[in-house]
C-alpha positions as CSV (number, residue, x, y, z in Angstrom):
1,X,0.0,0.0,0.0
2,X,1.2,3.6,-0.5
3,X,0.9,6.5,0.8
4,X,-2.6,9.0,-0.2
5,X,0.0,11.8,-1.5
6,X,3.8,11.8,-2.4
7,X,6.6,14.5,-0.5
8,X,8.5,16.4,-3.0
9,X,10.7,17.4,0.0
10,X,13.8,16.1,1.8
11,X,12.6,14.0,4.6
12,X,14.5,11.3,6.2
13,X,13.4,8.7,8.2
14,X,16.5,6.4,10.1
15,X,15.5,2.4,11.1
16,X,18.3,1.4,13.5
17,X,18.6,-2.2,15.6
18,X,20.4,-5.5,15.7
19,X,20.5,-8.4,12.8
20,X,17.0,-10.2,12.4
21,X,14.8,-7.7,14.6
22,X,12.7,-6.8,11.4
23,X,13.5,-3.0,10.7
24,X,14.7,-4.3,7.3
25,X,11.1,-5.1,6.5
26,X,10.0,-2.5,8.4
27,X,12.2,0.1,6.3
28,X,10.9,-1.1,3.4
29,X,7.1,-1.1,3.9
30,X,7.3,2.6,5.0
31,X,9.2,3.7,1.8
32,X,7.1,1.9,0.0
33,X,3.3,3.3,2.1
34,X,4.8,7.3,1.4
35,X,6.8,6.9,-2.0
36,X,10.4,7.2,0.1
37,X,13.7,5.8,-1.6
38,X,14.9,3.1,0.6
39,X,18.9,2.3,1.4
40,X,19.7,-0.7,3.1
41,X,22.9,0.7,4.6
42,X,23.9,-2.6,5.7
43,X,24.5,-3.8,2.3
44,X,26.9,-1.2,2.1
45,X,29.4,-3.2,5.1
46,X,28.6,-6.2,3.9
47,X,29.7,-5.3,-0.2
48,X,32.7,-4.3,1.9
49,X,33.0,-7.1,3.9
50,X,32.7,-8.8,0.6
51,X,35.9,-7.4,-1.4
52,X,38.0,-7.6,1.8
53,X,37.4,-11.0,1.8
54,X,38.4,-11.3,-1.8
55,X,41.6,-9.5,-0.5
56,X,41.1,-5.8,-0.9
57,X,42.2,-4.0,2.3
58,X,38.9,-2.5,4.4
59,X,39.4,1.3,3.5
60,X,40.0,0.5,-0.3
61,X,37.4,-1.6,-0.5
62,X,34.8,1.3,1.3
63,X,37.0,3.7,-1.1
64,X,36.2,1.6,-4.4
65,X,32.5,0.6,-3.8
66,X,30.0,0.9,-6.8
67,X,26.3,1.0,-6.7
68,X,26.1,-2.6,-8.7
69,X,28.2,-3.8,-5.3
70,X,25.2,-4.0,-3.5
71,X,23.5,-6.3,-5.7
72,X,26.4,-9.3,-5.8
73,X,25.5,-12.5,-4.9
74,X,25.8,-14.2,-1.9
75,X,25.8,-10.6,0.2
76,X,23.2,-12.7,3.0
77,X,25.5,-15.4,4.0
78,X,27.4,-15.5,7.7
79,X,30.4,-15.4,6.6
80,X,29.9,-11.9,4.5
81,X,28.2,-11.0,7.4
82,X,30.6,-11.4,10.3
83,X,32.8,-9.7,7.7
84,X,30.7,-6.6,7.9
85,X,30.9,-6.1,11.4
86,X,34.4,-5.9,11.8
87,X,35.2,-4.0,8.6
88,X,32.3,-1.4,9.9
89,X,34.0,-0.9,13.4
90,X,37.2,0.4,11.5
91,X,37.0,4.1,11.2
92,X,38.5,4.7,8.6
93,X,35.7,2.9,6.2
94,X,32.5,4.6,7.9
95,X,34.2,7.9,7.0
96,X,34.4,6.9,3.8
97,X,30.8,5.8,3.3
98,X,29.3,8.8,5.3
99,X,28.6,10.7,2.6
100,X,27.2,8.7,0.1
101,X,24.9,7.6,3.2
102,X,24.1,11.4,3.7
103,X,23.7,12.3,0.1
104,X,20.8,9.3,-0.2
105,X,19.2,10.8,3.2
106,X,18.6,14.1,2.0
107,X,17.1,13.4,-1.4
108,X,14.0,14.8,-2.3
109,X,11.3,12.9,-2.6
110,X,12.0,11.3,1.1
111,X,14.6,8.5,2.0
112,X,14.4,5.8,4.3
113,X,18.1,4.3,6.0
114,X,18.2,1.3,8.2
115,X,21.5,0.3,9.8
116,X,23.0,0.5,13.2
117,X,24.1,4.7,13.4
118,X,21.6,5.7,11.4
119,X,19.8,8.0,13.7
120,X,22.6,8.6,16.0
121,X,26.0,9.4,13.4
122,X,24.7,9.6,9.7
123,X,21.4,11.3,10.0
124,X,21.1,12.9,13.5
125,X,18.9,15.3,12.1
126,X,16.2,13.1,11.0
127,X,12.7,13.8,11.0
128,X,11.9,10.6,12.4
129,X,14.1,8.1,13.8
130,X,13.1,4.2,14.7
131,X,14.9,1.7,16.9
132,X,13.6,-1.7,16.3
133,X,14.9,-4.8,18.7
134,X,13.5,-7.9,19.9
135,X,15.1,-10.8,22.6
136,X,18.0,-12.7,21.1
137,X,16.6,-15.9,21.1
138,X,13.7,-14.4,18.8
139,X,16.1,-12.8,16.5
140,X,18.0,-15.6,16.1
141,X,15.3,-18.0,15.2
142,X,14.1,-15.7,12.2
143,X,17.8,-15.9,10.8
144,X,18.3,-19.3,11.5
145,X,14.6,-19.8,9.3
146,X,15.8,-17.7,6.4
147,X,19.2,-18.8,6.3
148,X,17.5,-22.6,5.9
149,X,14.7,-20.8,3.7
150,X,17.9,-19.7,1.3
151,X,19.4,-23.4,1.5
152,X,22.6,-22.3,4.3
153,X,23.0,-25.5,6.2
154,X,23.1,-23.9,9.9
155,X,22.3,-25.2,13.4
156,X,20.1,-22.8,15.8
157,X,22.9,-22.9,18.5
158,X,25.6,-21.4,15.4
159,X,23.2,-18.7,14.5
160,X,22.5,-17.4,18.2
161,X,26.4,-17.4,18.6
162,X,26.5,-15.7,15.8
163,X,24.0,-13.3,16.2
164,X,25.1,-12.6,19.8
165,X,29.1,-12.1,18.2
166,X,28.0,-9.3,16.0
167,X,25.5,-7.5,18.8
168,X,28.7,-7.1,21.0
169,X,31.2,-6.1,18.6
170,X,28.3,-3.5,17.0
171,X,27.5,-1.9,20.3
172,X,31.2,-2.0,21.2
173,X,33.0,-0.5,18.7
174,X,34.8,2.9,19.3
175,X,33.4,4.1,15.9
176,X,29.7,4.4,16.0
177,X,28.3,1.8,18.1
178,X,25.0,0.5,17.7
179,X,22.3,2.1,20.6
180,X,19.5,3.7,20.1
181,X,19.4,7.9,19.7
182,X,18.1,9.5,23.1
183,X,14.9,10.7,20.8
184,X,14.2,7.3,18.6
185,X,11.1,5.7,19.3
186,X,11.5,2.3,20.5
187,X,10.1,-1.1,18.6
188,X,10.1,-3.9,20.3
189,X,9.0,-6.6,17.8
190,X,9.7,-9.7,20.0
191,X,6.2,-10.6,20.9
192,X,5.0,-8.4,17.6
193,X,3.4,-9.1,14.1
194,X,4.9,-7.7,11.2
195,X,1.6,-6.0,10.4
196,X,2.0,-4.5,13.6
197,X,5.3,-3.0,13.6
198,X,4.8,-2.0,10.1
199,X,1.6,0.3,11.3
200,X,3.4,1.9,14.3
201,X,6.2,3.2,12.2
202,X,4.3,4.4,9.6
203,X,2.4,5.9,12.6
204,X,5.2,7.8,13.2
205,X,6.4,8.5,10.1
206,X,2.4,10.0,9.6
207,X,2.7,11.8,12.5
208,X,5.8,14.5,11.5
209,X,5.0,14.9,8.1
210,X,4.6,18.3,6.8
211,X,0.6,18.8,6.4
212,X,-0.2,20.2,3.0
């Protein structure tokens, strides 16, 4: 469904949280409900995580990145993702990628960003700003579905491991670790459908949109 009327403005709406907690869906069903481009900032680590390891060092690989990087195969596995994390708590590559991130945000037309320093370091600014979580054992049950959903041979135990390994090394990190900004609104989608979540951002989103 999408929005009654379209924004010819810059508007910019950040999704932050850990792996699996839903905000990528989330992200996308508001962009789509009010006509926002949608960047899935993650992708942006992981098509780093990617070249680096094919054997390009982290900051040329953040350096070299190329719109058609995002769309490589293969971007969704654990491996590409554990890469992420550590080649996004190098500071050196989220300075490189902070502008292209900031560039998308402020767009007209409206943007939606979901990552993990969305609202806090890339877009503090934002109109709106989302923090979407849920318990770890919920999380990792999700992943360990659509990783067997995408044919990854994983146990649940391996995916909670997982899943806990990059929650502490995101909200660790020197450079820009994951929390929530002191103004986000808080989704807990543990005990939530995904029609649910889905209405109460664009709830929000609603709620601080310029009325016409």
């Amino acid at each position: 469904m999408t929005g009654a009327t379209s924004y010819n403005g810059a508007f910019t709406v950040a999704i932050d949280g850990p792996a699996a907690a839903g905000k990528g869906t989330i992200s996308k069903a508001v962009a789509a409900h009010f006509g926002f481009a949608h960047l899935d900032t993650g992708l942006i680590y992981r098509a780093c995580g990617r070249r680096v390891l094919d054997g390009t060092a982290p900051e040329a690989a953040a350096r070299a990145l190329r719109p058609e990087d995002l769309q490589a195969d293969g971007l969704r596995n654990p491996e590409v993702a554990q890469a992420a994390s550590r080649v996004a708590a190098i500071p050196e590559v989220r300075a490189a990628l902070v502008e292209f991130q900031r560039d998308f945000a402020r767009r007209a037309g409206g943007a939606v960003l979901d990552g993990r320093d969305i609202g806090t370091v890339i877009c503090p600014e934002a109109e709106v700003k989302l923090f979407v979580t849920a318990g770890d054992e919920v999380r990792a049950e999700r992943r360990y579905l659509e990783l067997c959903g995408n044919g990854i041979e994983v146990t649940r135990a391996d995916v909670l491991a997982d899943l806990r390994a990059r929650d502490a090394r995101d909200a660790g990190r020197d450079a820009a670790p994951m929390l929530a900004a002191a103004d986000a609104l808080t989704l807990d989608t543990s005990d939530m459908a995904i029609e649910q979540a889905v209405a109460a951002a664009i709830a929000a989103v609603a709620a601080q949109l310029p009325r016409s």
